[in-house]
N, C-alpha and C positions, 0 to 999 in steps of 0.2 A: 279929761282923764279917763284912762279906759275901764273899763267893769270886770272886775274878776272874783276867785273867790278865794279867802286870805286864809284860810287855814282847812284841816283835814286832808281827807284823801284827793280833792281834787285842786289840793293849794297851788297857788298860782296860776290856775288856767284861767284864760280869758273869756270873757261873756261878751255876745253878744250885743247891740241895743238893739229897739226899737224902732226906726228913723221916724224922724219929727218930733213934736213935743207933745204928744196924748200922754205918754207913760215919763215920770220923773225916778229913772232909778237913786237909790239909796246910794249916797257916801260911802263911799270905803272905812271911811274915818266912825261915820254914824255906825254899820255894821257891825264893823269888830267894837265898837260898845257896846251894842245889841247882844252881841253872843260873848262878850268880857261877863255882863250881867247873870246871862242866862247859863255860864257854864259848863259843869259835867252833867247836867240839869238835859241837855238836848240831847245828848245819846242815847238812841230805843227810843226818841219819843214819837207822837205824831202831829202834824202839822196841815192847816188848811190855811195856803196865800191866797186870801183872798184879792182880786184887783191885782192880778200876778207879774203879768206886763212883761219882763222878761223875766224873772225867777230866779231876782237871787237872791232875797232871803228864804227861800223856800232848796232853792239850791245848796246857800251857805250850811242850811242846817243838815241835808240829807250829807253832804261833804265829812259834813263834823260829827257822824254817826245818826241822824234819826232815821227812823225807819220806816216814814212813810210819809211822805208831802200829797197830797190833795192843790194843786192850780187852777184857779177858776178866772176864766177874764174873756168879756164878750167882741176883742179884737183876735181879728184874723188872723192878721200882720202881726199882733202882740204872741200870737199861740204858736206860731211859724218860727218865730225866733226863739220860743222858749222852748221849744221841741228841739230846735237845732242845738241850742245850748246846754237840754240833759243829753242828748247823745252825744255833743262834744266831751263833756267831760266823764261820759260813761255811768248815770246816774237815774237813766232813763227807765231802769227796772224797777226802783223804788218808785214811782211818780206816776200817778195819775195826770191826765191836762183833762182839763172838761171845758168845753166851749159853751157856758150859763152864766146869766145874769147874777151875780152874787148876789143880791136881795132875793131874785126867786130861790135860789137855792136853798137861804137860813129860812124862808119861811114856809119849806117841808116841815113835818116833825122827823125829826132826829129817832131813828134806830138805835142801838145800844155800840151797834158795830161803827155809824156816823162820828161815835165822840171822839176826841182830841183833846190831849194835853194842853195846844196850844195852837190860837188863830190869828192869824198875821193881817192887820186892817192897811191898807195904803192904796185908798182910794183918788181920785181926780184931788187937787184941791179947791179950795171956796166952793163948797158944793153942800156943804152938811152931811155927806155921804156916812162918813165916819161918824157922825153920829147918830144915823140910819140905821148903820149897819151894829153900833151897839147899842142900840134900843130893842132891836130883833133879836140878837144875843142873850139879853140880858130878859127877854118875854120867854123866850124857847132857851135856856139856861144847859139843856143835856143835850148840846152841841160840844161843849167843854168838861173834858171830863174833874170828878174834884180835885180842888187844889190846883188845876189846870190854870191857865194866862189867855188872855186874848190881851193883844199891844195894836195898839193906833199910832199910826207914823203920819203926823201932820205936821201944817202950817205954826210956829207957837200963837201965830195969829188967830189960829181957830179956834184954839183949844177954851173951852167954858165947863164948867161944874156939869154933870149927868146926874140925873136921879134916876141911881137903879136903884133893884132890890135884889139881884140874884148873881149882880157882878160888883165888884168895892174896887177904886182906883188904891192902888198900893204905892206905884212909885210913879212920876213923869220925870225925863231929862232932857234938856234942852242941849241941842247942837248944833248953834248958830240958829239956819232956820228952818232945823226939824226939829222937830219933836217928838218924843216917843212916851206915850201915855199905857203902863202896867196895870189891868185890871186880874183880879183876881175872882176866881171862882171856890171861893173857903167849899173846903171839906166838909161831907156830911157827918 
């Protein structure tokens, strides 16, 4: 099934893949419950895909009004495609691409200008990545600004309890065999 993006300014244009299997993009079906959830919530917001691979939910959200996507993913072939795909659908002035290991990256400290609303996890699977990547999160917490979300798109096979203290799991939904795990960043 092909890859596109289902609503906003860039509705219906097509994405892009990868080729081979390093990057799993997201369902169609998964997506638009992703942003059914998330809303009028994503317009004006900011966003960092982490694990970006081709960029569409980082895409999906700049489509549907955010105002700034951050892509981070340490494939060539993955950054090559996702360049081609914001400037296919004309999206490529909002967007950063950064070619960093997402671990190196959350374990900068965070600037005040660094924060974001919201952080998009969808790493490798069977890897614990995703639980890597919110154990960093959740140590160094003003990567997310308040009230802000970082969401984990895994395996449901992978998914286990976290002991944070600076992120609280709010909602997970299962679709088929993703899963999307809502942590929140309560308010100061």
């Amino acid at each position: 099934m092909p890859l596109r993006v289902i609503a906003g300014s860039a509705r219906g244009r097509k994405l892009k893949t990868v080729p081979g299997d390093t990057t799993r993009p997201i369902l169609d079906r998964v997506k638009e419950n992703l942003f059914n959830i998330l809303g009028d919530w994503v317009d004006g917001s900011t966003w960092i895909d982490l694990f970006a691979g081709t960029g569409s939910v980082g895409i999906e959200a700049l489509s549907r009004g955010a105002r700034h996507c951050l892509f981070l993913d340490t494939s060539p072939q993955a950054l090559r495609v996702l360049s081609e795909n914001l400037r296919s659908v004309k999206l490529d002035a909002r967007a950063t691409i950064r070619r960093e290991d997402a671990f190196h990256y959350l374990h900068r400290t965070p600037g005040p200008a660094d924060a974001v609303e919201l952080i998009y996890v969808a790493p490798p699977q069977y890897r614990g990545m995703w639980k890597t990547a919110l154990g960093i999160l959740d140590e160094q917490p003003d990567w997310v600004l308040p009230d802000g979300l970082v969401i984990a798109q895994i395996d449901p096979k992978e998914y286990e309890v976290l002991e944070l203290r600076h992120l609280a799991l709010m909602d997970r939904r299962t679709y088929g065999s993703t899963m999307l795990c809502f942590y929140e960043r309560p308010g100061d």
